[in-house]
N, C-alpha and C positions, 0 to 999 in steps of 0.2 A: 623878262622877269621869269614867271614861273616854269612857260613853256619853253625858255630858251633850255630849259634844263631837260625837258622833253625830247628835245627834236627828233631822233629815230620815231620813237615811240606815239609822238604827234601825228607823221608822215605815215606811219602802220597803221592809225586810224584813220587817217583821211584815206587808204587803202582800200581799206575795206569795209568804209562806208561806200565808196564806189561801188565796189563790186557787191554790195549789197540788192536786190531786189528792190525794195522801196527803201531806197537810199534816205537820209536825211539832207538838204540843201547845205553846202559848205559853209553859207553865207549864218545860217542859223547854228550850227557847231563852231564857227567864229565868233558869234555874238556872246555864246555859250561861254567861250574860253575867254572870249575878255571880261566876262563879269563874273568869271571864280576868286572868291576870294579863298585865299588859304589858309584854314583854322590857327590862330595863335597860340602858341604852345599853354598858355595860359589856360585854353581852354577845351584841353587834352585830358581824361583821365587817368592815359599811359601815353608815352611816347615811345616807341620802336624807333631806331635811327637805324637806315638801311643803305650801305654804301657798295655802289657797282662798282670795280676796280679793272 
């Protein structure tokens, strides 16, 4: 779903929450990222559409 659209940018975080000092547990940023829900356009003020090429 959401993160498959992530994946570099997923893996850059899990990066460098490693290498962080007091890291965050992977297990807690996984739990994190499976209960994001993604705002519905509906309930946008504006929407920007921003496409990487």
């Amino acid at each position: 779903m959401f993160w498959e659209v992530w994946g570099d940018r997923y893996t850059e975080l899990l990066r460098r929450n490693h290498a962080r000092a007091a890291n965050v547990p992977e297990a807690v940023i996984e739990r994190m990222r499976d209960r994001l829900e993604v705002p519905d356009l509906t309930e946008a003020h504006q929407v920007d559409w921003v496409v990487d090429s």
